[in-house]
N, C-alpha and C positions, 0 to 999 in steps of 0.2 A: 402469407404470414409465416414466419419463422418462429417455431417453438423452442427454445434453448434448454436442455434437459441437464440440469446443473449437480443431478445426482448422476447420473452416469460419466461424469467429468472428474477424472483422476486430482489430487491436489498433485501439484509440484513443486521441488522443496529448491527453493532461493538459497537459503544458506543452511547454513546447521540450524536446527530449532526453528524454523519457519518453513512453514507451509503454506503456499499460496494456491488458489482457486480461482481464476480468470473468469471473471464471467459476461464483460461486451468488451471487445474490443478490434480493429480491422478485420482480425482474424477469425472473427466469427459475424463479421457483417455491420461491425457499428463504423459510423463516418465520422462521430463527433466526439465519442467517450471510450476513455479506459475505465473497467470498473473490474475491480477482484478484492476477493478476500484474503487476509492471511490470519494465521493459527499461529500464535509464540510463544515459545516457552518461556518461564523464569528468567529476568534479564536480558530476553534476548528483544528485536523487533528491526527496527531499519535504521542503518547506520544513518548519519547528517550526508544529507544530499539537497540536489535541486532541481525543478523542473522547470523547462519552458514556459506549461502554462499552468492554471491556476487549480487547485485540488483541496478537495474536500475528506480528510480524515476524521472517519467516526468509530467510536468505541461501540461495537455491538454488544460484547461481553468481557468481563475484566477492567484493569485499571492501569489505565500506561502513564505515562509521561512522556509528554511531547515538548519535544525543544523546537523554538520557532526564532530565527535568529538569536537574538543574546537574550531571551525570555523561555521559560520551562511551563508547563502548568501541569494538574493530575489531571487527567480527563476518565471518565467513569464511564458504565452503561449509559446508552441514548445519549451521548453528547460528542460533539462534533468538535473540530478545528476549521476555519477556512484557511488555505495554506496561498498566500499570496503566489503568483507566478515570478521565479527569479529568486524566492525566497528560501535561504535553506533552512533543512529542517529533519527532523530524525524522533525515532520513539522507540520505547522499551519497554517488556512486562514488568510492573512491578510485585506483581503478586507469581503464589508459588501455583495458583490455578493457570490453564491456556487463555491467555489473553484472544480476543477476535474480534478484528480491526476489517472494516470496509474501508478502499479507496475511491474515490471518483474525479476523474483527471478529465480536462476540456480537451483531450484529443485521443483520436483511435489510438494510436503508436502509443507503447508506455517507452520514455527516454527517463532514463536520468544520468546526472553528473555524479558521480560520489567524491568526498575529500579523502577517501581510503584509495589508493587508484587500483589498488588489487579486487575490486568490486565490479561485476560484470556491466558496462555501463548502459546495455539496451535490452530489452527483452520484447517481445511481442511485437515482433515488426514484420514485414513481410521481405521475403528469403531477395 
């Protein structure tokens, strides 16, 4: 059994004003899921992009808004998005508290496309 000790794990900072938290994915042993948290300031959270496959955005704490192709909604504590695979999609704190938002993606590798092309477009893959 593999124990994953998710306090001894640095966040790492994606862009200005987010901080992410990785916590399954190839790189610590999963075959099927990305799963991380990110921390966002005011305004800030993940540009419009798209993934392969299909992911599960959920509000742990705070109040984002989430754009899912040409539709927006407010999403709060304990409530989710299912984010089609192929579908783009993007989110932002709207409050002046840290927004903290769990991902759950159907695959190890986190890939995505962004419509910014200045945005790193892979992360958490193996070298």
């Amino acid at each position: 059994m593999n124990v994953l000790d998710h306090n001894a794990k640095a966040d790492e900072k994606w862009r200005d004003g987010v901080m992410t938290q990785m916590r399954m994915s190839i790189m610590l042993g999963g075959r099927q899921l990305c799963i991380f948290e990110q921390f966002c300031d005011e305004g800030l959270g993940a540009p419009i992009h798209i993934h392969a496959v299909e992911e599960v955005l959920e509000v742990i704490n705070g109040r984002a808004e989430i754009v899912l192709g040409n539709e927006s909604a407010i999403v709060t504590r304990n409530q989710s998005v299912l984010i089609p695979a192929g579908m783009k999609h993007g989110f932002r704190n709207l409050d002046k508290t840290l927004l903290h938002v769990r991902a759950t993606l159907a695959a190890p590798i986190f890939e995505a496309s962004y419509e910014n092309r200045a945005e790193i477009s892979r992360r958490w893959s193996p070298a």
